[in-house]
C-alpha positions in Angstrom: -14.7 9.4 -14.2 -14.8 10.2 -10.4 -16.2 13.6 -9.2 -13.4 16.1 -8.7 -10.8 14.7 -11.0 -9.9 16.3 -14.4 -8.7 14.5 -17.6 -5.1 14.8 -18.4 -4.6 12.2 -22.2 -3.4 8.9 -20.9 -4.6 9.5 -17.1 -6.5 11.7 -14.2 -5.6 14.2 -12.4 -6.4 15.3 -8.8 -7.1 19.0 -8.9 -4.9 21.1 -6.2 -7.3 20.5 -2.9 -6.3 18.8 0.3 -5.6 15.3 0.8 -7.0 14.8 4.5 -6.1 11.3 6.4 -8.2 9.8 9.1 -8.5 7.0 11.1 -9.7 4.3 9.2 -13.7 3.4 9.9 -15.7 -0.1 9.5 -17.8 1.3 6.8 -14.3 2.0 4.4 -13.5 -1.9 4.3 -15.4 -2.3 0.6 -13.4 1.0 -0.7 -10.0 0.1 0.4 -10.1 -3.4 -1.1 -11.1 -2.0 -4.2 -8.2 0.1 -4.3 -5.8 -2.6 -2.7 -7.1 -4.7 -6.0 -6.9 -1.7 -8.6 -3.3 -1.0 -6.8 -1.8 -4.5 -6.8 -3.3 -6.2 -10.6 0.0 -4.9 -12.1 2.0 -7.2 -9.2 0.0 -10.1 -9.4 0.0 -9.9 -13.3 3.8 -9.5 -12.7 4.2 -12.4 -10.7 2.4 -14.7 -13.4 5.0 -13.3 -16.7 7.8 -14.3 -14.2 6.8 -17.6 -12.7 4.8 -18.7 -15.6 0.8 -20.0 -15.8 1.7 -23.4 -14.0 3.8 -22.5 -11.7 1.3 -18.7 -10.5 -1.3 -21.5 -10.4 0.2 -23.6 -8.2 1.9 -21.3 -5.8 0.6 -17.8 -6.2 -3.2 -18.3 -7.2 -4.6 -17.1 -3.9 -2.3 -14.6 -3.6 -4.9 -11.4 -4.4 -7.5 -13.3 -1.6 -4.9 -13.9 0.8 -4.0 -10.1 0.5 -7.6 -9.3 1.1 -7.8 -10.9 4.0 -4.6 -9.7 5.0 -6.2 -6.1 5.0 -9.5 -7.3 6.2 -7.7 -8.4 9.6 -5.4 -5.2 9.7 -9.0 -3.5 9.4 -10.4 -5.6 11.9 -11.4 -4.2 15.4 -9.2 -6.7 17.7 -6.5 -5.7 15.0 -3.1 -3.9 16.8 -2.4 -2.6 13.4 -3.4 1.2 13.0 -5.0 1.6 9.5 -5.6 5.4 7.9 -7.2 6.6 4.8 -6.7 9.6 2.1 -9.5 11.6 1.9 -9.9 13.6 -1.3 -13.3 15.1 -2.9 -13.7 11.8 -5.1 -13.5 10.0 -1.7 -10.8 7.7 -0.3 -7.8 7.5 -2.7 -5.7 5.2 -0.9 -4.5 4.3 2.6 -1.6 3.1 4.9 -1.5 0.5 7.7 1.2 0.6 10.6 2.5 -1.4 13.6 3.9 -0.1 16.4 6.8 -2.2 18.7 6.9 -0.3 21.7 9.7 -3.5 22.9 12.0 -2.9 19.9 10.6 1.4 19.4 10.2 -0.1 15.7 7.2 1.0 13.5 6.4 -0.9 10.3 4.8 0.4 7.6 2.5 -2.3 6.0 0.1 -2.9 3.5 -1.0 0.4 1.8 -1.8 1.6 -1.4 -2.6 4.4 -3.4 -5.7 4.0 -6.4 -4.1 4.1 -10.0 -6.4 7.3 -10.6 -4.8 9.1 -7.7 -1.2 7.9 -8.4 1.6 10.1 -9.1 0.3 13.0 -7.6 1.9 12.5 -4.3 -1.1 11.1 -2.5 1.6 8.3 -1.3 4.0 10.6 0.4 1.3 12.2 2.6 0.6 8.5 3.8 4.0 7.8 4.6 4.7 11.0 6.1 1.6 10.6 8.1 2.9 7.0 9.1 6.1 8.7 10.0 5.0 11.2 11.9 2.4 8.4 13.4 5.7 6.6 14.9 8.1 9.3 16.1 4.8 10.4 18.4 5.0 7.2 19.7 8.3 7.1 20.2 9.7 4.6 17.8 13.1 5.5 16.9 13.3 3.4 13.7 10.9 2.4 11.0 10.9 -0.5 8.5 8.8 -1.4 5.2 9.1 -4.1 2.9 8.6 -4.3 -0.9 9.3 -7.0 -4.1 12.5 -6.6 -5.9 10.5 -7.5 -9.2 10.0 -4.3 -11.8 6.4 -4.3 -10.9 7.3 -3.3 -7.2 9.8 -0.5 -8.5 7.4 2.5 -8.1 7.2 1.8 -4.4 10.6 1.1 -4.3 10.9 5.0 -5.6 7.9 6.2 -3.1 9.8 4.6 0.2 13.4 5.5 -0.9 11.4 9.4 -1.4 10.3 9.3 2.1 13.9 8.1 3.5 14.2 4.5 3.7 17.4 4.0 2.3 18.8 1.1 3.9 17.8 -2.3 2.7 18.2 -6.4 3.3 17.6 -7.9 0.0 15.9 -11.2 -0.2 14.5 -13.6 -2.6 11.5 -15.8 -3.1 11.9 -18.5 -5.5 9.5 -20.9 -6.7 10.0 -24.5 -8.8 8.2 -27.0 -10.3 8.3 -30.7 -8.5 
């Protein structure tokens, strides 16, 4: 069990201290892909029960390394994404990743996530608030984020509809044998 976090049966629980957010730093890189794989093994799991064994191996295998080096270059120094992380006294619990499009005055939200330990307990809407807040300092004057439609994606569904997204494009990605 990580230092700081009680037992509650069936999961942890942060006790009542601060979450702080920083900028991320070069050193966090090994942390936040551990959390980005804790987060996401329920999705990619997901992904395999609805496309079946062939068809995950064909077209979705690489899926958890392409998302790690999809955070490793939103980490990376040249990046123009912005990348912050929850602080808390077990250490970094999660983080978010933005873009800002000073041409459109659109922020995105990107690729963040919380650690499974850590979830629930809000951890999540400080992030986006932070993002949030991030963007209308810039002066964006509207922010996006994008997330599955599958069950597995339905917590942050939740999270981004609690912080005010609301409106929403549905789309689909299909996959087939040939």
């Amino acid at each position: 069990m990580a230092s700081g976090l009680a037992v509650i049966p069936g999961r942890r629980r942060m006790p009542n201290t601060p979450v702080v957010i920083r900028p991320f730093e070069a050193g966090d890189l090994p942390r936040l892909q551990e959390i980005r794989a804790a987060a996401f093994a329920p999705v990619f799991a997901s992904f395999r029960s609805l496309v079946g064994d062939e068809l995950y191996a064909l077209a979705l295998s690489r899926s958890d390394a392409e998302q790690a080096d999809l955070l490793e270059s939103l980490c990376a120094p040249a990046s123009t994404a912005e990348v912050f992380v929850a602080m808390h006294d077990a250490g970094i619990i999660g983080f978010v990743s933005l873009t800002l499009d000073a041409t459109r005055l659109t922020g995105e939200i990107g690729l963040n996530a919380v650690h499974p330990d850590a979830a629930g307990e809000g951890v999540g809407q400080q992030l986006y608030e932070f993002a949030l807040d991030r963007m209308k300092a810039a002066g964006m004057k509207a922010a996006t984020v994008s997330t599955g439609g599958d069950a597995s994606h339905a917590p942050a569904r939740r999270a981004y509809e609690k912080a005010g997204f609301a409106a929403s494009v549905p789309s689909l990605w299909m996959v087939r044998s040939l």
